[in-house]
Every structure is written in C-alpha cells, then in structure tokens.
C-alpha positions as CSV (number, residue, x, y, z in Angstrom):
1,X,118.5,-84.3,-23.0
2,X,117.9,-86.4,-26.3
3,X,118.6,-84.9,-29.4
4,X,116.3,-84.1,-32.0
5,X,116.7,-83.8,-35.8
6,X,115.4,-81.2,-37.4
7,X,114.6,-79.6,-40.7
8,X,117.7,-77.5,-41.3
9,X,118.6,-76.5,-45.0
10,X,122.2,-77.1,-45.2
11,X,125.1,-75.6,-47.6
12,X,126.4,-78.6,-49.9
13,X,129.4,-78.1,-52.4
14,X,129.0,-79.3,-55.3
15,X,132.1,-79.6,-58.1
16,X,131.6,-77.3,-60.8
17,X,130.9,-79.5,-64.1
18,X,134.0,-80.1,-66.6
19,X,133.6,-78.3,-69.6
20,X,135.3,-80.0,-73.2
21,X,137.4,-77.8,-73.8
22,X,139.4,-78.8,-77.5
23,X,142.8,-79.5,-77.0
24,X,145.3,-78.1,-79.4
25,X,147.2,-80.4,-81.3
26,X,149.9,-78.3,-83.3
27,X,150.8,-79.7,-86.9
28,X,154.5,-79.5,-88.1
29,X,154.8,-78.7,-91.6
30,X,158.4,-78.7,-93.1
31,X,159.2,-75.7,-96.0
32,X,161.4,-77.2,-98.4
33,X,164.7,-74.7,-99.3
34,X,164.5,-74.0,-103.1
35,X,167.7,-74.9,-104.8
36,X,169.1,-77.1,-101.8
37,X,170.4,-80.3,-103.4
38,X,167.4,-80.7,-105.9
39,X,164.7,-78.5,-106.2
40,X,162.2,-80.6,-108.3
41,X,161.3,-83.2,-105.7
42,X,160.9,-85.9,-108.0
43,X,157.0,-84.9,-108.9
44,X,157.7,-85.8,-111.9
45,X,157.6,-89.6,-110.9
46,X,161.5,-90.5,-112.6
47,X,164.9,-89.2,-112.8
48,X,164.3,-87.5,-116.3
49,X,165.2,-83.9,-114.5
50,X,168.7,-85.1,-113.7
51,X,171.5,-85.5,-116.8
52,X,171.9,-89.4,-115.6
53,X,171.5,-92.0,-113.6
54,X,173.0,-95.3,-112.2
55,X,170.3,-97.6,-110.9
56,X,171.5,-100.7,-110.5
57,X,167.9,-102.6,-112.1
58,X,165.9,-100.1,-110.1
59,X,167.6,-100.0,-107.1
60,X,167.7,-96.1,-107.4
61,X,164.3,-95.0,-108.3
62,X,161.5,-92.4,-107.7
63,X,159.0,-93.4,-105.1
64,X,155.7,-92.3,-102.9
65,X,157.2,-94.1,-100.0
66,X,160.2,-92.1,-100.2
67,X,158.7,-88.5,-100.3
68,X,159.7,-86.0,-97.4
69,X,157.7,-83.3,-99.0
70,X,155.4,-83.3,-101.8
71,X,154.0,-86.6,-103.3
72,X,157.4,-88.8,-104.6
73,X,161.1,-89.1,-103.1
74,X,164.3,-91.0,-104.3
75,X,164.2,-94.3,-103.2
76,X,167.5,-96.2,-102.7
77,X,168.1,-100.1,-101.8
78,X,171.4,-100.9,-100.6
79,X,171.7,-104.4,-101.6
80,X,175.5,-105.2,-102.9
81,X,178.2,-103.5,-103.7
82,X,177.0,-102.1,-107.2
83,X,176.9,-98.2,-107.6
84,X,173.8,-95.9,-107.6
85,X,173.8,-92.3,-108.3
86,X,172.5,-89.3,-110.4
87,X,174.3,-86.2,-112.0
C-alpha cells in the first residue's frame, strides 16, 4: 500500500528568544588612607605643602599623569645620578 501525506498539525520547538540582559561591569574605586605618607595629594598643583624640595630642573614635580587618586601626583624622572626628594 502507497503512502499518502496528509494534513497533520505537527508539534515544532521553537528556541525561546534571547533576552539583553545588561551585564554588570563592577568599578574599582580606591579610598585613599588619610595621613599615610602625604595626605594632600598634590591638588594643589606644586610642592608648596611640603617644607622642601630637591628637583633636579623639574625632575621631581607635580603632575596629572602621575595622579593615583584625585587630579595630580608626584612625578619623578630617573635620569642621572642627581638627587630628588621632599621633606
């Protein structure tokens, strides 16, 4: 006997759509310790908060590029053998 195809509703599965879900990206923000080594952060732009300084022609100076936290940072080029330091 042939066979004979017929009108038959069949079940399909169909994968369930992907949703976008947002993906959590955390954000590490470090808390600076008051008092540590220096607790003004150079903000001010210069080494006026400290009693003195030893820049060797600005190879010891406040920077942007230097900043850990906050807006400025102590920037230091080791260059020769000259000394560099604040008090």
């Amino acid at each position: 006997m042939p066979s004979t195809p017929t009108d038959t509703a069949t079940n399909t599965p169909v994968p369930p759509t992907a949703t976008n879900t947002p993906t959590v990206t955390p954000t590490f923000t470090p808390t600076p310790i008051a008092g540590l080594i220096f607790a003004d952060g150079f903000e001010l732009g210069n080494l006026t908060a400290w009693s003195a300084s030893t820049t060797d022609s600005g190879d010891l100076s406040v920077a942007p590029a230097a900043a850990l936290v906050g807006t400025n940072g102590l920037r230091a080029v080791l260059d020769d053998n000259n000394s560099i330091y604040v008090t």
